[in-house]
C-alpha positions as CSV (number, residue, x, y, z in Angstrom):
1,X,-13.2,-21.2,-8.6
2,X,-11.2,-18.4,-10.3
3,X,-12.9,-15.4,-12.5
4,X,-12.0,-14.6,-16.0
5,X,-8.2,-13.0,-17.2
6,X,-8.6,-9.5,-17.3
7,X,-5.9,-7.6,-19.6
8,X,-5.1,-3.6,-18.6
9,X,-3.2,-1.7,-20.3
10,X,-1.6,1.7,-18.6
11,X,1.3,3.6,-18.5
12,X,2.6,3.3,-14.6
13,X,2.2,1.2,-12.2
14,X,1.8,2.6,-8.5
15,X,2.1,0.1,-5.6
16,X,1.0,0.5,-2.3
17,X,3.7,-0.8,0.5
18,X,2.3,-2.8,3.5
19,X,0.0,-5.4,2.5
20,X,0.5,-5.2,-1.2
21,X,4.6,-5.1,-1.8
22,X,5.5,-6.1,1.7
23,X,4.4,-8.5,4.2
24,X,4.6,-6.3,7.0
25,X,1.8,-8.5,9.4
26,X,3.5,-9.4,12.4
27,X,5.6,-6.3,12.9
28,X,2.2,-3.6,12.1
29,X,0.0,-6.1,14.9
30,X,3.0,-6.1,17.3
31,X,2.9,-1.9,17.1
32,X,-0.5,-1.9,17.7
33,X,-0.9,-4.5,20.6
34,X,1.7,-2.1,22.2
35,X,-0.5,0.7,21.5
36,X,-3.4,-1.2,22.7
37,X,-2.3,-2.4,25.5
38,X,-0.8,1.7,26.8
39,X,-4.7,3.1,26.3
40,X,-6.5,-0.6,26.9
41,X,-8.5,-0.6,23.8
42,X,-9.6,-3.1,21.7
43,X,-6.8,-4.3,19.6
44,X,-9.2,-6.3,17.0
45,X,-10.8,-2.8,16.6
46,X,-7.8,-1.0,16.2
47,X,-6.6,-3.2,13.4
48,X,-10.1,-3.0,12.1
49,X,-10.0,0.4,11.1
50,X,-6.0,1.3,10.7
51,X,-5.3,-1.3,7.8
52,X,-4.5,1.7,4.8
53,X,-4.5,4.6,7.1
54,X,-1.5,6.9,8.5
55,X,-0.9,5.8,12.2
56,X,-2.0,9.4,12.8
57,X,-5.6,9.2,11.8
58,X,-5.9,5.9,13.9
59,X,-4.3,7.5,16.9
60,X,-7.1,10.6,16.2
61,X,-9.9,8.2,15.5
62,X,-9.3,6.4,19.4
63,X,-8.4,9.0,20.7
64,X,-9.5,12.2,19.6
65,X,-8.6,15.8,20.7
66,X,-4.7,14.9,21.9
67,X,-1.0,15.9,21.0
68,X,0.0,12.6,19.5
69,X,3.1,13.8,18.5
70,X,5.2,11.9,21.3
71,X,3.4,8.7,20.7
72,X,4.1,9.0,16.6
73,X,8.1,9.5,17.1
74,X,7.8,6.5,19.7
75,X,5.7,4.3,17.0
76,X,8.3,4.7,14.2
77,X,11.1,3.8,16.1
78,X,9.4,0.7,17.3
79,X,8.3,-0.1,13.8
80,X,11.8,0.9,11.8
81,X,13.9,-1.6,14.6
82,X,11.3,-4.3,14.7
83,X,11.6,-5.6,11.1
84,X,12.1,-9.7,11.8
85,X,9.5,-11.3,9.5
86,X,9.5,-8.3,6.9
87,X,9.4,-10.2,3.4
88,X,7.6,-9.7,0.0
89,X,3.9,-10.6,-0.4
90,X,4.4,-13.7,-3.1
91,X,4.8,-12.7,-6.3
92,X,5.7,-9.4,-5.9
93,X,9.4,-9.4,-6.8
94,X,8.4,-10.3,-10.2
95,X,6.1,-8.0,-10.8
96,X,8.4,-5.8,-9.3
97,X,11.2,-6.4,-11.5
98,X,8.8,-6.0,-14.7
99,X,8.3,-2.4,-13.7
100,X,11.7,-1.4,-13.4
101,X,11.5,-1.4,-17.1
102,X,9.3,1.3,-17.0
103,X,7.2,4.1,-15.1
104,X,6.6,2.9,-11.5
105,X,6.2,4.4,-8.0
106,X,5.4,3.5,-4.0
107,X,2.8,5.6,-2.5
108,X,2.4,4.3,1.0
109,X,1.1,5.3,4.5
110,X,4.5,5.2,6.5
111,X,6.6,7.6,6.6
112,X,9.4,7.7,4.1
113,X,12.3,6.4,6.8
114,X,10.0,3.3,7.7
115,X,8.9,3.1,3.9
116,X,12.6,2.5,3.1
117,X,13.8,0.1,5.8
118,X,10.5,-2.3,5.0
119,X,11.3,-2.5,1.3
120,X,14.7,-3.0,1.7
121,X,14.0,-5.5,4.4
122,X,12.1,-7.4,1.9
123,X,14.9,-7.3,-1.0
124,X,13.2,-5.1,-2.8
125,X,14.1,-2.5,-4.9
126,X,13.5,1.1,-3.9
127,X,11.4,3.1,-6.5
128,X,12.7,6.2,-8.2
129,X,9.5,7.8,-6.9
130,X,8.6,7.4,-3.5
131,X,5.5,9.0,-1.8
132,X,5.0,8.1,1.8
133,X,2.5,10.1,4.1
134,X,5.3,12.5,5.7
135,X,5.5,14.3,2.2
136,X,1.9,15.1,1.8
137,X,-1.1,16.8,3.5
138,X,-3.7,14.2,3.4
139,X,-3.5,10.4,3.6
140,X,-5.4,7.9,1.9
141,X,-8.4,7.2,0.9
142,X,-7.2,11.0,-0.1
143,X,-6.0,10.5,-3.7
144,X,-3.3,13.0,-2.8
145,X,-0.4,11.0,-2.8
146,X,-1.3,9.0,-5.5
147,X,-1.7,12.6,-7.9
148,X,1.3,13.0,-6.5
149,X,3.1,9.8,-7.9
150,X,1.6,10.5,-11.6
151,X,2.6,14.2,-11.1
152,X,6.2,13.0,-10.5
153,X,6.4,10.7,-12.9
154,X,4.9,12.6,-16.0
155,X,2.3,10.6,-16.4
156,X,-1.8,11.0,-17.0
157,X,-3.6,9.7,-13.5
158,X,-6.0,7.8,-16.1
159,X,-2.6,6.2,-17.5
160,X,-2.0,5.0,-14.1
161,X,-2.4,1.8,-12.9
162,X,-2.8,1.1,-8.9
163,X,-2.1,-1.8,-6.6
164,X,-3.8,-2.1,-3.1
165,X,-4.8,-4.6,-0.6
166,X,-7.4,-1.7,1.9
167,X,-10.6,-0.1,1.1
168,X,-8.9,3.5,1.9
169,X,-6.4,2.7,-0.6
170,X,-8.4,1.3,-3.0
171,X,-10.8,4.4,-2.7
172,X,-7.8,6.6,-3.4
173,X,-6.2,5.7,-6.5
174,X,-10.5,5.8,-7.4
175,X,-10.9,9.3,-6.4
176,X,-7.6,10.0,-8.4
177,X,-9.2,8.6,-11.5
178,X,-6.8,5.9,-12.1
179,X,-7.5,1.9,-12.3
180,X,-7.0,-0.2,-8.8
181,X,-6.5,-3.7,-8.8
182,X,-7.1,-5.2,-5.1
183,X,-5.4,-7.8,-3.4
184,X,-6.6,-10.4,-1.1
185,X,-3.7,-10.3,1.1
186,X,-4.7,-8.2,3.8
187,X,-8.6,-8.2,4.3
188,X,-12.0,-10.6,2.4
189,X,-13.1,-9.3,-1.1
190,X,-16.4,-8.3,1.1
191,X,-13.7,-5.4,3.0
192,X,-12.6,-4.4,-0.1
193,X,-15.4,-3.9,-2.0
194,X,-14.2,-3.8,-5.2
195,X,-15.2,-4.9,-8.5
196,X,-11.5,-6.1,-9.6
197,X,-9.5,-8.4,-7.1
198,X,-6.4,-11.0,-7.1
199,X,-5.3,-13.3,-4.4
200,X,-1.4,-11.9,-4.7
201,X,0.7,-11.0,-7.3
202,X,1.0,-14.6,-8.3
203,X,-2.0,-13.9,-10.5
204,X,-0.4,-10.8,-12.1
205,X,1.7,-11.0,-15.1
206,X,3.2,-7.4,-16.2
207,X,5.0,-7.5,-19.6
208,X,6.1,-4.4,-21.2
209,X,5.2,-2.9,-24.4
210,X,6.3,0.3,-26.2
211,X,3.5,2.4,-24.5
212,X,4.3,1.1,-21.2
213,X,2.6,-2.3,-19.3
214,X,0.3,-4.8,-20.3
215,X,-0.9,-6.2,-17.2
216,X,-2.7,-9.6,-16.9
217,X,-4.7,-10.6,-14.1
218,X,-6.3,-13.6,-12.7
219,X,-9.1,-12.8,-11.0
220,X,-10.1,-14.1,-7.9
């Protein structure tokens, strides 16, 4: 059974990439079963804890104290080749196409080359601004990247409307002040932990008005 309709009203809308725009499932698991396998650790753990985060801070958290640099460059290339089964999470290339008309951004744990060739894989369009994890200091659930976004696009944080399927996500656009809508795509609403959640964008409806986006959203 579905919640009530909830109406938002903000400004900009920032997206998160894998998980929220982009199906990126089979490609991330097949990175980090290759991972896995190298330092035999638990893959279900791995996933556990690296859905949201820069590949850096899962390499650190497994294995702590070590120059991961090599192992990062060898990652990307892996994940920027391997794109079969890249597509949009459903609903998303509407929503998508709504916020063209107005202030929108992607602030997203990849790196900005990998950022690029998953939205593009996916038919997507690529954002004016962009803010993948190479271009800041700290990665989510830091709200750096999503101050950042606002920053770029001239707009209040409060004004700021934020899409994301992880908890770290969801705990950064929170600790940037700005109002995060989560989607069941990626983990349970128990995961998430969070008071507002949709199934996919299929229960969003963004129209735009003169001050910027109403957004409508069935909750799950």
């Amino acid at each position: 059974m579905k919640g009530k309709r909830l109406k938002i009203n903000c400004t900009a809308i920032l997206f998160d990439m894998d998980g929220t725009l982009v199906d990126s499932t089979a490609v991330v698991e097949r990175a980090w079963a290759w991972w896995a396998k190298r330092h035999q650790l638990s893959l279900e753990e791995i996933l556990r804890f690296s859905h949201g985060r820069p590949t850096a801070s899962t390499f650190e958290n497994f294995l702590p104290g070590v120059d991961h640099n090599h192992e990062l460059s060898e990652m990307l290339t892996f994940e920027e080749t391997e794109l079969d089964g890249i597509q949009a999470v459903p609903g998303a290339e509407l929503v998508v196409n709504a916020a063209q008309h107005g202030a929108w951004a992607v602030v997203t744990s990849a790196p900005r080359t990998l950022a690029v060739a998953r939205i593009r894989a996916a038919g997507l369009p690529l954002p004016s601004v962009l803010v993948p994890v190479d271009e800041i200091r700290k990665g989510k659930p830091n709200p750096e990247g999503f101050l950042l976004a606002a920053e770029k696009l001239g707009v209040d944080p409060k004004e700021c409307l934020v899409f994301e399927d992880t908890r770290p996500g969801i705990q950064a656009g929170l600790n940037a002040g700005m109002h995060v809508v989560g989607l069941l795509t990626t983990t349970t609403a128990e995961n998430l932990a969070h008071q507002t959640l949709a199934r996919d964008f299929r229960d969003v409806r963004v129209t735009v008005v003169a001050a910027g986006f109403e957004v409508v959203v069935q909750e799950a």
